[in-house]
N, C-alpha and C positions, 0 to 999 in steps of 0.2 A: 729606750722610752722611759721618761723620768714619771716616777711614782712619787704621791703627793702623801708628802709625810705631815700626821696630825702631832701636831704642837701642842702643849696645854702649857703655859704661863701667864703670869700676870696679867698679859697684854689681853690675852683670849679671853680669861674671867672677866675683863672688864667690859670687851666688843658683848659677851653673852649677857651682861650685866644688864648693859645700856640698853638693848636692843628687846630681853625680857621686860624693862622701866618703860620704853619707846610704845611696844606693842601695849601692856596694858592700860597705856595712858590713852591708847588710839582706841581701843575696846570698849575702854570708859568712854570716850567721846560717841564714840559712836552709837550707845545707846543714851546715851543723855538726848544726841538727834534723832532717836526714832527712828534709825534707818541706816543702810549701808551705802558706800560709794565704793569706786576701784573697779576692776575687771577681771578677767580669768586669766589666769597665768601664761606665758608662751609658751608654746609648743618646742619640745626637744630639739625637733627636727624640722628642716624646711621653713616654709612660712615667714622667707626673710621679705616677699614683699608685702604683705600683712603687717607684718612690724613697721617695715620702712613707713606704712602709711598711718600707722597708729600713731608713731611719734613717739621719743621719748618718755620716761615717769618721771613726776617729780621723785628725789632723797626723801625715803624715809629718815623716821628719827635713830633706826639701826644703824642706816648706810651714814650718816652725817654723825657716826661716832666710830669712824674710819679713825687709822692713825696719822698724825700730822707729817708733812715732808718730811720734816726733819727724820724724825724718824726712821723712814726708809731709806735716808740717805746710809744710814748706818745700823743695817738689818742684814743679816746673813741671809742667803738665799732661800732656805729652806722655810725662815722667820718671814719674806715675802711671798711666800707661799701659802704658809697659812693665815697672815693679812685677807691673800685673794679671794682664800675658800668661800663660797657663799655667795660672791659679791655678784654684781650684776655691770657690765662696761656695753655704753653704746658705743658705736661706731661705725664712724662715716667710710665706706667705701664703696667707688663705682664700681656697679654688677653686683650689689650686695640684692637689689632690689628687681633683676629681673631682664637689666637693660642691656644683657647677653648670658645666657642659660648658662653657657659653659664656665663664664667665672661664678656665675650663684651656685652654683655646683660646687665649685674650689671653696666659696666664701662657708657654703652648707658645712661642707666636709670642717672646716676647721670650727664653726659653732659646736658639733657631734664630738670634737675631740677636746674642746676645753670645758665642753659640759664634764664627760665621761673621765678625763685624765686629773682636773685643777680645779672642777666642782662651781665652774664662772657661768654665766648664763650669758650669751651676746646676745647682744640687740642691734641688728644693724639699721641706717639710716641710708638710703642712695645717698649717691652723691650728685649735688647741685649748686648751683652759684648762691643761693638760698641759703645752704646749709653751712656750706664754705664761710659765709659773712655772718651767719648767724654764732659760729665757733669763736672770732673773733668780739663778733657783737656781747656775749655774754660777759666775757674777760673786761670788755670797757664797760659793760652797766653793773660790773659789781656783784654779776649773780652768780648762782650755782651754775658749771657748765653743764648743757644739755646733752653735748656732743664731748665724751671723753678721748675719742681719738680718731687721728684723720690719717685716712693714705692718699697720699696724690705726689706732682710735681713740683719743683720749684716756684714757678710763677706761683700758685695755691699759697704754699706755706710759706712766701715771701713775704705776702702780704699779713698771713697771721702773724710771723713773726715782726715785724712791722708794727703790728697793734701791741705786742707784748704780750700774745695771748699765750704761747710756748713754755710747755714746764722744761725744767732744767736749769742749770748754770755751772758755773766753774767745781763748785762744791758737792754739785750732785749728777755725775755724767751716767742717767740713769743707762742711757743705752749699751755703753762698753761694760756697765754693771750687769749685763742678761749673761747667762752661764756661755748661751750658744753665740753673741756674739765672738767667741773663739774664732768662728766659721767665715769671718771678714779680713779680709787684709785691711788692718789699719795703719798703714803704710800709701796705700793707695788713695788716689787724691779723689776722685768720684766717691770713697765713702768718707772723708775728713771731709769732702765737701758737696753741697747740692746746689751748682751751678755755681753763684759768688758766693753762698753763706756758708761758712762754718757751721760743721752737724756737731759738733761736739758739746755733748750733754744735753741736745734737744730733738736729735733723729735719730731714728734707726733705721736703717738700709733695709729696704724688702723691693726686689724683683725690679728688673729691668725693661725699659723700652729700646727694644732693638728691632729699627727700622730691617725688611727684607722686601725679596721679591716672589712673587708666585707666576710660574708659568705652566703650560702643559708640555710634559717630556716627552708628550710621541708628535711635538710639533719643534718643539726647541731644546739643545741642551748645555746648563750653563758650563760643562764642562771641558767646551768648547773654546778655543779662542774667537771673541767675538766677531772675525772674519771668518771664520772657517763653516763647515757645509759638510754633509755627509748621507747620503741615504739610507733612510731610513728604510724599517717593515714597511711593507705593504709599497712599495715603491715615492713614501713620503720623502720629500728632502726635509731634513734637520735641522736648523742652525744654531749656532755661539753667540752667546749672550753678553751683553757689554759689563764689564763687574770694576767698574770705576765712572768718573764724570767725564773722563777725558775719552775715555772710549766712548761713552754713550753717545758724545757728541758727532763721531765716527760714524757710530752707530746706526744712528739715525738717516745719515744722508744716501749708505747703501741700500737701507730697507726702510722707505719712506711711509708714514703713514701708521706705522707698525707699533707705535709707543705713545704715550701721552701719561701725563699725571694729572692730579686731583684740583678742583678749585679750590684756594686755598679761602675764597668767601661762601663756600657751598656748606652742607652737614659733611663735606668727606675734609675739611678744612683742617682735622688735625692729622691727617697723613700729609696732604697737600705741605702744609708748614715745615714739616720734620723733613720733606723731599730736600723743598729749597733752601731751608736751612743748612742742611746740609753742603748746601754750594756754596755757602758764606764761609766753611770751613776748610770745606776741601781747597779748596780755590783763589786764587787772589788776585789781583789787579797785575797786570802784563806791562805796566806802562806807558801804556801807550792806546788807552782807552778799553782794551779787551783782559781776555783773561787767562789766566794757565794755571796749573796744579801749582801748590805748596811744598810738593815732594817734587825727588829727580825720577827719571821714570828706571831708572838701578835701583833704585831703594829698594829694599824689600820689603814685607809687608809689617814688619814691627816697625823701622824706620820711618816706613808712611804714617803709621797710626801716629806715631811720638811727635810730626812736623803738624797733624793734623789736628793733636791735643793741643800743642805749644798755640795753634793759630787761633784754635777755640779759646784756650786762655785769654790771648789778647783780644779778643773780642769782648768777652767778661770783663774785663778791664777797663776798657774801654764802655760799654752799658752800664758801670757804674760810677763813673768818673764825672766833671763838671760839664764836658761837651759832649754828653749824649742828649740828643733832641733827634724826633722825627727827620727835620731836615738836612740834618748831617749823617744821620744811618742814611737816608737816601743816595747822597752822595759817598758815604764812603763803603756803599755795598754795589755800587754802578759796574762792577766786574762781574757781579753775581743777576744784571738784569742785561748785562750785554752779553752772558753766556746763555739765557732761557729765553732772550730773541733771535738768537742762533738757532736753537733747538727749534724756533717757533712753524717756519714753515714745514719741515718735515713730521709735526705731529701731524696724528690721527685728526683724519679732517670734519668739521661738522658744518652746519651753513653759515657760509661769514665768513669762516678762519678757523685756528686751531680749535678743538674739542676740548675740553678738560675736566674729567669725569666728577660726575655729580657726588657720588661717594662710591666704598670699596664693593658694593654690591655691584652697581654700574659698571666701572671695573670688570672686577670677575668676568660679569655677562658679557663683555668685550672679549675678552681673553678664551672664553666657551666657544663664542661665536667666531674668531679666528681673526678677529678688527684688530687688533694687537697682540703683544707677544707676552706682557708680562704686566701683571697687578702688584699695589703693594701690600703689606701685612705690618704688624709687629711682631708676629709669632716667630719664634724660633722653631717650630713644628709643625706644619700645616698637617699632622694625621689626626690631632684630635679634630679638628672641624672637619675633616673628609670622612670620618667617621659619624658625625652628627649630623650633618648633612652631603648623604652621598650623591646628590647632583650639585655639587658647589664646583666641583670639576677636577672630571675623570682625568686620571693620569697626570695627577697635580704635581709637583715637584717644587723646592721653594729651595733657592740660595740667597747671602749676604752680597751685595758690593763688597769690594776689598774696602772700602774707604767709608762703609755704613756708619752714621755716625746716630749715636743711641746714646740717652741714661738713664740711670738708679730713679727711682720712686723711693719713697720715704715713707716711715710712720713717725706722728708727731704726737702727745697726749699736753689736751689743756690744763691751763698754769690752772683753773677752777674747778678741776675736776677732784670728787670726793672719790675716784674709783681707780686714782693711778698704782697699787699693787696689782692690780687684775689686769690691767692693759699694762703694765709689764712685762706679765705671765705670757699675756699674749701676744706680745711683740716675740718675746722669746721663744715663742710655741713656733712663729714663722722663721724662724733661722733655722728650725730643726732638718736638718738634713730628710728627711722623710717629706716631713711637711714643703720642705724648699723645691724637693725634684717634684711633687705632687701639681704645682704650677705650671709646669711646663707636660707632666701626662697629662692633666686634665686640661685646661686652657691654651695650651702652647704658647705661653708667653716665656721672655728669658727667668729664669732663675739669676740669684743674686748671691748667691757664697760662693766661697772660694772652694774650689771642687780639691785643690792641693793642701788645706783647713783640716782634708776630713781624712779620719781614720780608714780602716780597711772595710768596714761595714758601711758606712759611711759612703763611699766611692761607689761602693758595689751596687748603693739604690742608684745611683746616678746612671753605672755601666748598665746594670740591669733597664733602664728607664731608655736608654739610647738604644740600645738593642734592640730593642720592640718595635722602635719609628722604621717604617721600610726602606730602601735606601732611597735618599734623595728628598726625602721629606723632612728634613730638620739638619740644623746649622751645627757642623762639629762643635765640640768646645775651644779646638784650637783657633777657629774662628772667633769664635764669641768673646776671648780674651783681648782681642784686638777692634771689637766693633763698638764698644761702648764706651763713650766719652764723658768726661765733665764740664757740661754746657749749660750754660746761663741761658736763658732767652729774655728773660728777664723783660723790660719794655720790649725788646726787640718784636718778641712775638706780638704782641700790640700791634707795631709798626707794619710786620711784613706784609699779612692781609692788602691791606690800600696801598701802599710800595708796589706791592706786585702787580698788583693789579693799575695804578696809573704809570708804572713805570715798562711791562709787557705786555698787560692785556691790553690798553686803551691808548700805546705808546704814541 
């Protein structure tokens, strides 16, 4: 745990200088008006949806006698350290505000520990499309950013980076400058890259979306072969779980009724997406109108992952190239809507025609109720939400597909921001191995370092952290090394929504 060393130079008499000169001038103003303005300070702890809705502060004349880029480019860590102390960074991230307990819990926990550890005060903002365009918005009107640092996906910071609103560049790679990005393989193409952009010197990698499944184990078990059958306690039969696209397609025709996924135009729209996306990966054109896996079915499971990276690449490639337009994804994803018309009749049936679950709560309640066999998640851990809600469902168990295809989130901090030392700090407080495995006990979502990175204490939070999930509720890591890809969606995501939906649902 890094202790926050106090500095005194130059630098520091002048931040105290300015900020002594700042305040009395405000004090003076203030009585010259007769009157006070401003509010009561934030709260230590908690109270990030309080914030979120109060909204950012304007810079005082302290914080806008920060030190210039330059200078940080060429600051020993310790000297970005004491830049931080004091300082105040908003920041944009979803569940910061409320819009699932369990990560404002994660989000709490890390404001309590750069209050208490680097002396920083956060201010989080939700996150919303609102917010997202207003990060960029600021960068093109020339103002002070409001929003110093954002976590999200590709598509998000595609478009910031787009407007040019992204601090960084060749000369200042603030991110591989954090102590603890040690903790990344930078070698690895998911952190050199966030879908087609190049992270280097403008992201820092934090935590993963890795698509899974949630079933009940005293009804199904995924350690089955997805043919296979066993009786269960109490005289239940068992069964194996389909853990690829080619078996599910199997899958489905012996036990009809039993599966369905998400509307991909519904609020459950962004599991929906990442299902079917993923057939765009897994998957390819047969020739002959249909479709078959990208892999041999020998391959083994690195082998698969590495045909199903290389396909995801070309896809990237492709979504950025001069013939990407809506109606050539149509036509050159037609392998991926004549395998989800296969699927279509043996879904879970509702009136009309196939079902397809309104979001993951709907879901779930399917899967309680025994209408199907399996929900999906992003967690890597389904025991912390069986824990926070123990009717979410009993005797939950959750495994990966072999072929789950998942990626990296990012943190980005604005090219206007007067507070990029402290959202440094902070970027780097989330690589900490402590802080890294803290994601996945509290949220169960994946973690994002390299568990091979880390020293022997280091590992042990990890061991330690696995150890506690009961068996069958969370994804090994020798899994996890293999389910998360470097995927663009880029327009794509755009596209699929209406694709899917004129090309299976309304076929």
């Amino acid at each position: 745990m890094k202790t926050n060393p106090r500095i005194v130079n130059r630098r520091k008499l002048r931040k105290c200088f300015c900020g002594l000169l700042a305040a009395l001038l405000a004090l003076g103003m203030a009585f010259a008006l007769g009157g006070c303005t401003g509010g009561a300070p934030a709260s230590d702890a908690g109270g990030s949806s309080a914030q979120a809705d109060a909204g950012p502060t304007s810079p005082s004349g302290a914080e806008a006698a920060k030190t210039v880029d330059a200078d940080l480019a060429g600051m020993a860590w310790n000297e970005v350290l004491a830049e931080a102390e004091g300082d105040t960074v908003t920041f944009c991230a979803w569940g910061s505000g409320g819009a699932d307990a369990m990560v404002q819990q994660y989000w709490d926990y890390i404001k309590q520990r750069a209050r208490a550890e680097y002396g920083i005060t956060v201010e989080y903002v939700e996150d919303t499309a609102e917010d997202e365009q207003r990060f960029a918005a600021d960068y093109e009107n020339g103002i002070d950013a409001t929003i110093d640092m954002f976590w999200g996906a590709s598509a998000s910071i595609g478009a910031m980076g787009a407007a040019g609103a992204l601090w960084g560049d060749d000369g200042n790679n603030w991110a591989k400058k954090l102590p603890n990005s040690e903790n990344l393989d930078w070698t690895a193409t998911d952190v050199l890259y966030n879908g087609a952009m190049p992270t280097d010197g403008y992201q820092s990698q934090f935590m993963k979306v890795t698509p899974a499944m949630v079933c009940a184990s005293d009804r199904y078990d995924a350690s089955l072969a997805w043919d296979a059958s066993r009786e269960g306690d109490g005289g239940k039969t068992i069964f194996g779980l389909p853990h690829n696209l080619t078996e599910l397609s199997l899958w489905v025709k012996k036990y009809p009724g039993k599966f369905t996924y998400l509307d991909l135009l519904g609020s459950g729209g962004f599991h929906g997406k990442q299902f079917v996306t993923s057939a765009l990966y897994e998957l390819t054109d047969d020739g002959s109108g249909g479709w078959k896996a990208v892999y041999d079915e020998s391959d083994d499971a690195r082998a698969r992952s590495e045909k199903i990276q290389a396909h995801a690449e070309e896809w990237s490639a492709w979504a950025s190239g001069s013939e990407s337009a809506e109606e050539a994804f149509i036509e050159k994803a037609g392998y991926a809507w004549a395998y989800f018309n296969e699927l279509e009749p043996n879904l879970f049936q509702g009136e009309g025609g196939a079902y397809y679950g309104a979001d993951a709560y709907d879901m779930i309640s399917r899967v309680n109720a025994g209408d199907i066999a399996c929900s999906f998640t992003t967690c890597i851990s389904i025991y912390p939400k069986t824990q926070a809600d123990p009717s979410y469902l009993p005797n939950a168990s959750l495994y990966l597909m072999e072929t789950s295809v998942g990626y990296p989130d990012f943190i980005v901090v604005s090219k206007n921001s007067k507070h990029k030392a402290a959202a440094m700090v902070l970027a780097d407080l989330l690589l900490e191995p402590e802080a890294n495995a803290k994601v996945t006990a509290v949220t169960g979502n994946a973690y994002n370092i390299d568990l091979s990175k880390l020293d022997v204490q280091g590992k042990k939070i990890f061991d330690d952290m696995m150890a506690a999930f009961p068996e069958g509720t969370a994804a090994p890591p020798d899994q996890l090394a293999l389910s998360a890809h470097n995927v663009s969606n880029g327009q794509i995501a755009g596209w699929l929504g209406s694709a899917w939906d004129a090309q299976v649902v309304k076929k």
